[in-house]
N, C-alpha and C positions, 0 to 999 in steps of 0.2 A: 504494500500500500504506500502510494506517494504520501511523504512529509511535509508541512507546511512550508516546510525549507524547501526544499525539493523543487514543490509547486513553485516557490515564489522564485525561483533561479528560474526554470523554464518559463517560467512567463516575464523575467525581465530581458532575456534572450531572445524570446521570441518581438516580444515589442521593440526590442533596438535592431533589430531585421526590420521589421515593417518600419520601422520609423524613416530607417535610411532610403530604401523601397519607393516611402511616400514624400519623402522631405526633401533628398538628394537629387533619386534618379528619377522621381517626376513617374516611377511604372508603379505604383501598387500591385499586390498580388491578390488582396483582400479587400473587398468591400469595407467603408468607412465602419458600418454598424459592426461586422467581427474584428476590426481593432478597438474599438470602442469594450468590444466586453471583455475584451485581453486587460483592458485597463483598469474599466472595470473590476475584476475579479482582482487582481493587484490591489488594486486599495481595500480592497474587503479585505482581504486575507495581513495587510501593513495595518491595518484600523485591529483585526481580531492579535495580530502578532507585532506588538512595538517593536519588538526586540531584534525584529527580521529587518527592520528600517533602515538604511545606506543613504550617503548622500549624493549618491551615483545612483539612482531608484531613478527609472523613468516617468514613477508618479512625482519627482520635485522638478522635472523637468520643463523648460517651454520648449514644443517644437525641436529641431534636431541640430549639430553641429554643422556649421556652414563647409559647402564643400570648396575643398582648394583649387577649382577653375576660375573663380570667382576671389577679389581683392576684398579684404574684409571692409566694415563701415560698422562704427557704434555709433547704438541708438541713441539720441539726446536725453531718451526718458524707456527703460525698458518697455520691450513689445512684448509684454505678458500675454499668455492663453486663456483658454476660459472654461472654467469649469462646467460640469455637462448635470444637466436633470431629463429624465428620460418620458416622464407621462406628466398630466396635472398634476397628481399628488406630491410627489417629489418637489415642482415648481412650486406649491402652494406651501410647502414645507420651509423651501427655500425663502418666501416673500417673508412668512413668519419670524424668522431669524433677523432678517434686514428690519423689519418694524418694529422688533424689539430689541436692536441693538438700538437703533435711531432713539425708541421712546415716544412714537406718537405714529398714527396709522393713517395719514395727510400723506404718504410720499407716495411723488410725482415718476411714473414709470415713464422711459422712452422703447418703444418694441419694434424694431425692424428685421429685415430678416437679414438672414446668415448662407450668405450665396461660397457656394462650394467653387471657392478660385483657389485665388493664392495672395494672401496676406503682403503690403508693399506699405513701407514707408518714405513718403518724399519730402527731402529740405526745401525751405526756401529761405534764401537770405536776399534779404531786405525787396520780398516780394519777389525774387529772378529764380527761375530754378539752378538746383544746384547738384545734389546728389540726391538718388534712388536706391532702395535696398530692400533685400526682403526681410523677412521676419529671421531667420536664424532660427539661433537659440533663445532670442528672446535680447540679448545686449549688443548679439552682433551679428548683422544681415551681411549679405554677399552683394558688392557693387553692379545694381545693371543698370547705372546713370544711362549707358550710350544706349541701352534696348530700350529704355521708357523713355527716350526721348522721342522719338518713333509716334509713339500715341498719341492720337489728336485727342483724346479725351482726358488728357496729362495738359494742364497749359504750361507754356512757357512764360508767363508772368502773371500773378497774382491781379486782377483786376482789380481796382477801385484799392489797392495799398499805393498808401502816400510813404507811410512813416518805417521809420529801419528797425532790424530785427531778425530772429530766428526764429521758425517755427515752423513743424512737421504736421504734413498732412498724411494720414493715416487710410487706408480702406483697401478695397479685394479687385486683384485683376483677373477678369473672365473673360469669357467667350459663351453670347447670347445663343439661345436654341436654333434662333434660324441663320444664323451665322455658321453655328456648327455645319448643320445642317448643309448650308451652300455649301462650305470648306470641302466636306467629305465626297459631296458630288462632285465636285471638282475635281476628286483624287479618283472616286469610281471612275469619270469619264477617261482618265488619264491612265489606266490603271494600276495605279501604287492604291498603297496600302490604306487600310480607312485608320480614322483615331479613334479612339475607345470611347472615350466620354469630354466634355469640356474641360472640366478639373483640370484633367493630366496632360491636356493638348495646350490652356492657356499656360499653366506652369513650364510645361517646357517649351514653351515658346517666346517664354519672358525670357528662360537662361540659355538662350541661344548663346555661341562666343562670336556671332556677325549679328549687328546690331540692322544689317538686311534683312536676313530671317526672320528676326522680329517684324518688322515694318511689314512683311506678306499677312502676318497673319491678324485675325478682324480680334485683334484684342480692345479691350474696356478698361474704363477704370471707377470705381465707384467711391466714393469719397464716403468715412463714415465718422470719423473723429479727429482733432484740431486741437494739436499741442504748443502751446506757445514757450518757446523757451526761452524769449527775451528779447525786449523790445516792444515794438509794436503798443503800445501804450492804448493805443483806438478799440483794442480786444479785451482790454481792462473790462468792462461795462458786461460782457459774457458770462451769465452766471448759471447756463443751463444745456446742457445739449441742444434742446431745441432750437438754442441759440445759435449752437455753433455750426449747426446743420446751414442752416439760413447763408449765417457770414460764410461757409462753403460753397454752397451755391452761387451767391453774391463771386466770390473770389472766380468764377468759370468752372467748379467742377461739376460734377452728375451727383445726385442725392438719392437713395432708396424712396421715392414718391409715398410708398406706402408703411412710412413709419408711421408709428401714430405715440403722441401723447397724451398719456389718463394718468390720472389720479386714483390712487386706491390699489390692493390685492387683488380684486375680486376684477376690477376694469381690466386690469391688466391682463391676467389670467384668459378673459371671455376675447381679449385683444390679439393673445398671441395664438388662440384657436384659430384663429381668422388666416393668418397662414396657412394652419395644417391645413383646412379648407380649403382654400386660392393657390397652394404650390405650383399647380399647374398651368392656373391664368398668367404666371410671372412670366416675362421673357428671359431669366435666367434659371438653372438650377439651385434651386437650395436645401440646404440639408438640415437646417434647422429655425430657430426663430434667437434672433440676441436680444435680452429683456436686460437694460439699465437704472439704476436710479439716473434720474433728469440732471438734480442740483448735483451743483459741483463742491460744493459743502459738503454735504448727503457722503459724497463718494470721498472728500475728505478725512469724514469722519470714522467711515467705515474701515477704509485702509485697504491694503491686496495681503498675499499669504507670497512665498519666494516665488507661484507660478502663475497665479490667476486674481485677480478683482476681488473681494468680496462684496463690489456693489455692480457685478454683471454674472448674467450666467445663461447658458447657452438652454436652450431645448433642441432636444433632438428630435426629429420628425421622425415618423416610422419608417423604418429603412427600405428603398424599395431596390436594395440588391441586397443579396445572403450568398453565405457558400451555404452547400452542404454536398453530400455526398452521389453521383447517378447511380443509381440501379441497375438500369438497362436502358436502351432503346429500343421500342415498339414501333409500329405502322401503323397508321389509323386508315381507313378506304373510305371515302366522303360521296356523296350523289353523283357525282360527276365520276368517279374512278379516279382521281387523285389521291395518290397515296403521302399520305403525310408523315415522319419522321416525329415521334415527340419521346421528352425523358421521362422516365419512371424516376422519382425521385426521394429519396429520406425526408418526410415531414420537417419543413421548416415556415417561420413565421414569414412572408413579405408582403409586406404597405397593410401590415393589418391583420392580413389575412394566412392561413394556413394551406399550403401550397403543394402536390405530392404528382404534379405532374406540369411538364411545360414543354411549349412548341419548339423545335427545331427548323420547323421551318421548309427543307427541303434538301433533297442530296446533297449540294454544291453546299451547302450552309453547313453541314455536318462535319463535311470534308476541309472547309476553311476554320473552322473553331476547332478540332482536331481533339473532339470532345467522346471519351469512351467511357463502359461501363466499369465503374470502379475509381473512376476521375474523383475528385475532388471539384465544383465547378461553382461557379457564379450564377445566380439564377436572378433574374431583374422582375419586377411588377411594376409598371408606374399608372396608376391612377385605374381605370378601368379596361388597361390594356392588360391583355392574355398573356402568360406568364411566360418567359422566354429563357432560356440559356442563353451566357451570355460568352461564356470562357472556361474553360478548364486552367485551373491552379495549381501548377508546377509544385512538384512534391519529393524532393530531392531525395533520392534512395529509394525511391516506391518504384519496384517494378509495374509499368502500366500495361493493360490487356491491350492487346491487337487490334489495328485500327477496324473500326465498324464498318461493315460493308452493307451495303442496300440491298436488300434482299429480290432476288428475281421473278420470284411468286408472289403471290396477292393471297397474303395470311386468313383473308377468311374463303374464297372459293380455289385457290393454286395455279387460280389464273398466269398469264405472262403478265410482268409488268414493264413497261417500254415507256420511254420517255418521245418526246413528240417534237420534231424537229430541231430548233435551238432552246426550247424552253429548258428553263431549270425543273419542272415538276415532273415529276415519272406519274404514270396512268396503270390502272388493273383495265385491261383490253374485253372483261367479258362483260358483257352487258347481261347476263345474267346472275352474276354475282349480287350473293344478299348484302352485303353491306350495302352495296348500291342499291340495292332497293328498300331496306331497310332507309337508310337517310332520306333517299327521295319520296318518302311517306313522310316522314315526320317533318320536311321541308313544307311540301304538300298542306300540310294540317298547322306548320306555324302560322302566326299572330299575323304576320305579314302577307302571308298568301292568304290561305282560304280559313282563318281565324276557327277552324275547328278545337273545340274547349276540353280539355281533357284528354287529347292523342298527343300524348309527351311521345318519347323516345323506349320507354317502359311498357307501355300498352302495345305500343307500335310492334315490339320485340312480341310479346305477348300473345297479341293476333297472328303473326305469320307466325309464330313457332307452332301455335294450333292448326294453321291450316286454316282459317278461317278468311284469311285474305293472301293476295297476292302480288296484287300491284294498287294504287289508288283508283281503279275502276270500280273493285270489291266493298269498297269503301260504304258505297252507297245499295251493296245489297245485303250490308248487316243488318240482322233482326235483334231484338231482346233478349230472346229464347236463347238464339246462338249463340251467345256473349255472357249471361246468366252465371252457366257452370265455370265461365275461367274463375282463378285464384283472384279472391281479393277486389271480385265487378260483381255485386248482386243487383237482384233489379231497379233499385232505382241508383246505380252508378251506371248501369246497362242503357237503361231508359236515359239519364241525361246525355248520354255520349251520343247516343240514335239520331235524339232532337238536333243535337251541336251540328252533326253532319247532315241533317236535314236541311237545317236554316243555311247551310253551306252553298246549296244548291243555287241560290239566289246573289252568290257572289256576280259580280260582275266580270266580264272577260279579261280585263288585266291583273285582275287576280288571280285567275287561272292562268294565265301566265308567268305568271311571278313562279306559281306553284309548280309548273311542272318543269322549272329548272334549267330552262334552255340556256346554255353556255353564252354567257353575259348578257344576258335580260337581265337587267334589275328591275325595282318598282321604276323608277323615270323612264327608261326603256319602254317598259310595259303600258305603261300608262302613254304612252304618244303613240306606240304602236293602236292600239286599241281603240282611242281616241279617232285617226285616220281611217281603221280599219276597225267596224266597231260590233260584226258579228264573224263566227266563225270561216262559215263560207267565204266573205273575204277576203277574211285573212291567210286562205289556203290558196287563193287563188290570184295573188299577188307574185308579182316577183322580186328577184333581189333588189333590180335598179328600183319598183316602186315603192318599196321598204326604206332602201337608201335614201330616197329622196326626202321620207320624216323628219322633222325637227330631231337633231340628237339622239338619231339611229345610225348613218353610217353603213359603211362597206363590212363592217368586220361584224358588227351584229346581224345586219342584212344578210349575211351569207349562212350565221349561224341557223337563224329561224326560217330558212329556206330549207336546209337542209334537217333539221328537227322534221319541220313538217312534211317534206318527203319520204321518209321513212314509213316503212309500210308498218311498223309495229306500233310506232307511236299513230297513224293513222286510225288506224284499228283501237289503240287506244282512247282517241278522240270520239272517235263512232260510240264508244262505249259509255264515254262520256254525260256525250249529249240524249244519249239511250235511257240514261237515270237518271234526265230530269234538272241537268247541271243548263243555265241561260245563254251562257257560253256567249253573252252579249252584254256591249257596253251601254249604258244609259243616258241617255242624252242629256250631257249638264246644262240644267233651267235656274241656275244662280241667283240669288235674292238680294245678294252682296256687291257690293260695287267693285267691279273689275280693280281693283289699283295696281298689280302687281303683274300686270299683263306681259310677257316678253321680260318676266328677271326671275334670276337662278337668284335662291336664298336658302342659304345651308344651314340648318341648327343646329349646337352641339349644347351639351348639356341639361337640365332638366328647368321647365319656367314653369312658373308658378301658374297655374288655371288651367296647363295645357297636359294633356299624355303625348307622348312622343309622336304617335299617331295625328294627337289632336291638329299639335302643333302645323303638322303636315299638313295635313287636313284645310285648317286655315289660309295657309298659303296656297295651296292648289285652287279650291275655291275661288279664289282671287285671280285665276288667270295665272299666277304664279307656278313655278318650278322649285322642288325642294329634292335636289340630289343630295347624294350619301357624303360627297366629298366636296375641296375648294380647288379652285380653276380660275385662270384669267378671266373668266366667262362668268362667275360668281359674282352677285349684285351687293350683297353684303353675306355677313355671317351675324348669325344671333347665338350671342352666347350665353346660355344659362348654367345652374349649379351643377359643379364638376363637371367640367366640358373636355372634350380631348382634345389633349395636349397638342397633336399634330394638325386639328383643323384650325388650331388658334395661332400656332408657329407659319402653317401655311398662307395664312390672312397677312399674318403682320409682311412675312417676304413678299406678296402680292402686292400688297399695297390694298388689300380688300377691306373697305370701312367693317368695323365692329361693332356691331348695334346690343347695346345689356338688355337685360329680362324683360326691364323697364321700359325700354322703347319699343320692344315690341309691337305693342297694342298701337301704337302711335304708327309705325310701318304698316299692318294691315291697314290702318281706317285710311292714310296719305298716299302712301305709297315712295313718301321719303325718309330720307335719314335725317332724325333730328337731333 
């Protein structure tokens, strides 16, 4: 059994690996959140064992020793770290300590957030710039004067200073989402390598040793704290962050917009939620929220400890990358025959949630992240996007299993599996394979096609394991009776299921479309198709070019729904169809609503208030309006409501595509502008 000792060596070992890793060489091997509990666990175990306590401990540490490519620079005032709280309670723990060291529960909180860059301080003497450095250890950063001069978000004179003096400006240099974003397209088109994440792409791009390098790449600077160390007599009068925030601004830098100043624990507390909620509306990355006392008094009195503030302290937001361990790799076979690659993975927590399987994505993706069963790997969640591997983490001495190969067969029928031209995706070739037909029912009966209530993926399984269906034709000649004796359906789960697909019958024809899956129909697709051509017959009796010629259908759909419909199975299918009573016809829209929105794409992401996802849609179609899935040059605005994703939000702001909030909504449908 390991010794407290023991432990505490291996984990100061281990974190002065990662430190250098993340401090030095700019590559992390670990997601921020598993060094975090390396650290963690070190001070539990220094707090349960004094006596284990060194003054070499990575817990009395700031940040790591500066590397020798780099000419040293001491700070005017050390660049202390900052201690970490990991949920409310913790925070709220924390506020309690401060208000009763203070002695009175009046103190004024500053809350902004805490963007995952890289920590910079810059001199100015007598208003000119002068030297730039990074954090270090905390006394003494590494000279990258000639690479932050590069930055236009860096001035080269302090605006609106009259008066002489010394005094360092403080805050984080990054690289915005859609910044990245362009970078890495940049490097696809070209093809070299992609970057991993911002963090580690603006850091090593600050410590370029050609201050050209730098100047390529789309770095920032964010301004968050204002040290005067002499002179400057005009800054006298500053007796508050909020203060000094301002005279920043004023001076030409950039300022976090969404700080907020409250008074109180409790303001504060519901203040720095509001990040965890918004992370993803930000145009940078951030990994946590930094809560201050305001007064400069306040922080006077309170003092720092040799590493960190005792009047700031970090929250850390829910981590949304983890390691843990793969399992295995699986195939999944989707409606279409697309075989997908995804990980089996060891139960771990990410952005919240408990996570035990994630996407790979596709061969080529596999085979580029170089990710096997037995790996050690990284696994990312961010916000409502589907769980992903991201890396495998190098495990020095671990023999690793044999690179994974894509298997030939189609796991559920042994079908061949073949990949289709230049695409990256491999396909199962039998079109009678149940997985295939299994998904294309339960596609069939989602929310979005033919809203049948009650045919999950479980029943779906259910029914064709009985025999009681076969394809979505059968659908409509289940009875009560028939359905009664399965496991866990009596009659009136029988009887509500019956109804569901009765009332189905009355969908309109572009739902039927949507529903039976035709290779890139979506609902917009569906819905113009339908529209032009607005009963079956003819839409059968259409051709490519007269499909093509639809509003935002196209050669490549056109070809797809030509050929669906020629297939003598899917015909027979259709026959069957329209045999059970399905309308298989679009309704002629008699609107009550004032056209406003006639001729504009309008994208929603997120959840608004009054509307269902649906509704929303709903709204806008009605109006003449287009509501696709994604953002486009061709995108009239995006409406963003709560928790919105991240990529239609990043995709707007590089568009240049106006942003309309929850709020304005209602004002777009009734106008038809942006207000």
């Amino acid at each position: 059994m390991t010794t407290p000792a023991e432990r505490v060596a291996e984990l100061r070992e281990q974190i002065a690996f990662h430190s250098e890793r993340y401090f030095i060489e700019d590559s992390p091997v670990i997601p921020d959140a598993d060094y975090d509990q390396l650290v963690k666990e070190l001070l539990v175990l220094e707090a349960a064992h004094p006596e284990l306590v060194v003054e070499s401990s990575p817990s009395l540490r700031v940040g790591a020793p500066t590397s020798t490519a780099f000419s040293p620079v001491n700070h005017g005032q050390p660049m202390l770290s900052l201690d970490n709280v990991f949920d409310e309670a913790e925070l709220r723990e924390w506020s309690e300590r401060l208000v009763k060291s203070l002695g009175r529960d009046d103190v004024k909180f500053s809350i902004e957030p805490k963007i995952d860059g890289l920590a910079l301080s810059i001199l100015y003497v007598d208003g000119e710039y002068s030297v730039a450095a990074t954090r270090g250890d905390g006394r003494v950063g590494e000279d990258v004067t000639a690479n932050v001069a590069t930055m236009a978000s860096v001035p080269q004179r302090l605006a609106g200073v009259t008066t002489t003096g010394r005094l360092e400006v403080r805050g984080e240099v990054y690289i915005d989402k859609a910044a990245f974003d362009q970078l890495n397209a940049s490097l696809a088109k070209a093809g070299e390598r992609l970057f991993a994440n911002p963090r580690n792409t603006a850091a090593g791009s600050l410590r370029q040793k050609d201050p050209v390098a730098t100047a390529r790449r789309p770095l920032s600077f964010l301004a968050y704290q204002l040290v005067v160390l002499e002179g400057h007599d005009e800054l006298a009068s500053i007796t508050g962050h909020d203060q000094a925030l301002e005279a920043l601004d004023r001076f030409g830098f950039s300022v976090a917009p969404t700080v907020q100043h409250v008074q109180g624990a409790a303001a504060m507390v519901e203040a720095s939620g509001w990040f965890e909620a918004h992370r993803h509306d930000l145009p940078y990355e951030i990994d946590g929220v930094v809560i201050k006392a305001t007064r400069l008094a306040d922080r006077d009195l309170l003092g720092s400890t040799s590493r960190a503030p005792r009047w700031a302290i970090a929250r850390k937001l829910p981590p949304e990358e983890r390691t843990t361990t793969l399992l295995a790799i699986e195939v999944s076979i989707g409606r279409t025959g697309r075989a997908t690659p995804y990980a089996v993975l060891e139960p771990v927590v990410v952005a919240g949630s408990t996570v035990s399987m994630a996407t790979l994505h596709n061969q080529d993706q596999v085979r580029a992240k170089d990710v096997r069963p037995g790996d050690l790997v990284i696994v990312r969640k961010a916000g409502d996007v589907i769980p992903e591997v991201v890396a495998h983490v190098p495990s020095p001495g671990v023999i690793r299993a044999p690179e994974w190969q894509f298997p030939q067969v189609c796991p559920e029928c042994h079908g061949a599996l073949e990949r289709t031209g230049e695409e990256s995706d491999t396909y199962c070739t039998n079109p009678a394979c149940p997985a295939q037909t299994r998904e294309q029912i339960v596609h069939f009966a989602s929310r979005s096609a033919m809203d049948i209530e009650g045919l999950g993926e479980q029943r779906v399984v259910q029914l064709l394991t009985s025999g009681l269906i076969r394809d979505v034709a059968d659908l409509y000649a289940l009875s009560i009776d028939s359905m009664q004796e399965l496991e866990g359906l009596g009659q009136l789960s029988a009887t509500a299921l019956v109804e569901a697909i009765a009332l189905s019958r009355a969908q309109p024809l572009s739902r039927v479309l949507i529903g039976l899956g035709i290779r890139h129909v979506g609902p917009v697709a569906a819905r113009s198709i339908a529209a032009t051509f607005s009963t079956m017959p003819e839409l059968l009796d259409a051709s490519s070019d007269d499909l093509a010629a639809v509003d935002g259908v196209g050669a490549v759909i056109a070809a797809s729904v030509v050929t669906f419909m020629e297939d003598p199975e899917n015909r027979t299918l259709l026959e069957r169809l329209a045999s059970s009573g399905l309308a298989l016809r679009e309704p002629e829209v008699t609107s009550t609503v004032a056209q406003t929105l006639v001729g504009k794409a309008i994208v929603v992401t997120g959840s608004l208030e009054g509307f269902s996802r649906d509704g929303a849609e709903a709204a806008i179609i009605s109006r003449g309006g287009t509501s696709p899935g994604s953002v486009s040059k061709k995108t009239f605005c995006v409406v963003v409501g709560e928790a919105p994703g991240a990529s239609k939000v990043t995709k707007a702001a590089e568009l240049g595509i106006p942003v309309v909030s929850a709020e304005g909504f209602a004002s777009l449908l009734e106008t038809g502008e942006i207000s």
